[in-house]
N, C-alpha and C positions, 0 to 999 in steps of 0.2 A: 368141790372142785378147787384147786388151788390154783394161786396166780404162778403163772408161768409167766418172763418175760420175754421171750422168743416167741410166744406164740402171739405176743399184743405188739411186738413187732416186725412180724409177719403179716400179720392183720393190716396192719397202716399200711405196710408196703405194698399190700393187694388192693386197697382204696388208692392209693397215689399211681400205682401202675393205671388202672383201670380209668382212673380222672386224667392219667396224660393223654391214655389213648384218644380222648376226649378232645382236651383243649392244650396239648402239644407239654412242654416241659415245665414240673412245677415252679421252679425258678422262674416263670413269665406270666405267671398266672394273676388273674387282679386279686384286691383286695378282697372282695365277694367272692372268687373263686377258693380265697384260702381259707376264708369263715365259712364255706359251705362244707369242707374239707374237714378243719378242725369241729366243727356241730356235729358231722359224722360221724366222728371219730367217740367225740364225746358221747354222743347218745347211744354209740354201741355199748361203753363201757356203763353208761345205767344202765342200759336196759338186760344186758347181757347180750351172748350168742345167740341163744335160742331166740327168743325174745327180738331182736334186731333180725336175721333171717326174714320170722313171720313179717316186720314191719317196712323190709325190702320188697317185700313180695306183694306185699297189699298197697306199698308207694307205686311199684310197677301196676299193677292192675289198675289203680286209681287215674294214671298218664295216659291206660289204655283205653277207660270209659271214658277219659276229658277228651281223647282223642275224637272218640263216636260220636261227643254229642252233636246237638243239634246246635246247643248255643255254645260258642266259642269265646265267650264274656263270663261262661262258668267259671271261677278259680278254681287251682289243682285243690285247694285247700277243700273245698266244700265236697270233692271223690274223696278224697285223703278220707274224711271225716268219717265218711259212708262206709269206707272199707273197712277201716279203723273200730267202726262197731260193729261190723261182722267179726274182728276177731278180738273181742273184749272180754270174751271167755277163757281165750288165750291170752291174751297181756295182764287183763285187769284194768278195771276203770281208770287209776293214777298213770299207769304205766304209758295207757291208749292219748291221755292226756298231753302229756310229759310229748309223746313223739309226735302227738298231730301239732302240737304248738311249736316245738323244732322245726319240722317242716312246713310249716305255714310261713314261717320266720321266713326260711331259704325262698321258699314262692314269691314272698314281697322283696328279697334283697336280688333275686336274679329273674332274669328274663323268660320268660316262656320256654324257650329253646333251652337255654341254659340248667332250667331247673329239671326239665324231661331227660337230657344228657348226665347231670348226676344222681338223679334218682337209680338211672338204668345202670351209670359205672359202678354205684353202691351196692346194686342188687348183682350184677355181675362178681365186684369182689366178695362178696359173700359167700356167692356161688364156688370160686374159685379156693377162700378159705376151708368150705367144707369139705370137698373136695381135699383139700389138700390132707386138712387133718385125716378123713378116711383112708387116705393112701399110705402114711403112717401109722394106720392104726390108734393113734390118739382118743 
């Protein structure tokens, strides 16, 4: 696959769309909103497309069992984990690593709300990159 750079800035702008929708224009955003933002960003470009996709999907899923539980004292961090080793056949042990400690990161520097809000704009621009690329044929 070769780097393309319309397509990594494309990508950003489908994370920064998706994070306003959120919490209104990046320009106002706080500090932890923009380190949540650039960590995104960065862990997409390790981990790759594929690879980021599965770890949007299993961050989503992981919001979706903290939601159910019973104890509300669970950190996202400990679903994140769980999910995270469902799909280590997909990632790879380092890989699984590398992202559950990024987003553990974001869980301790943003609020509850906060961090359930960019998990889901992440997983949504995702969404909308594949998406995109499919529709040109990419």
């Amino acid at each position: 696959m070769t780097y393309d750079p319309l397509d990594e800035m494309f990508r950003r702008i489908d994370l920064t769309q998706a994070m306003e929708a959120q919490f209104g224009t990046s320009r106002t955003w706080s500090l932890h909103l923009r380190a949540a933002h650039a960590q995104l960003e960065q862990l997409r470009r390790l981990l790759g497309d594929t690879h980021y996709e599965t770890f949007t999907v299993s961050a989503v899923e992981a919001v979706r069992r903290r939601a159910e539980s019973q104890d509300p004292r669970d950190l996202h961090g400990q679903y994140l984990g769980r999910e995270l080793i469902r799909q280590e056949q997909t990632f790879g042990e380092d890989a699984a690593q590398v992202a559950w400690g990024i987003a553990f990161g974001l869980s301790v520097l943003l609020d509850d709300e906060q961090y359930e809000k960019v998990i889901t704009a992440a997983a949504a621009a995702c969404r909308n990159s594949v998406a995109g690329l499919s529709e040109t044929g990419a």
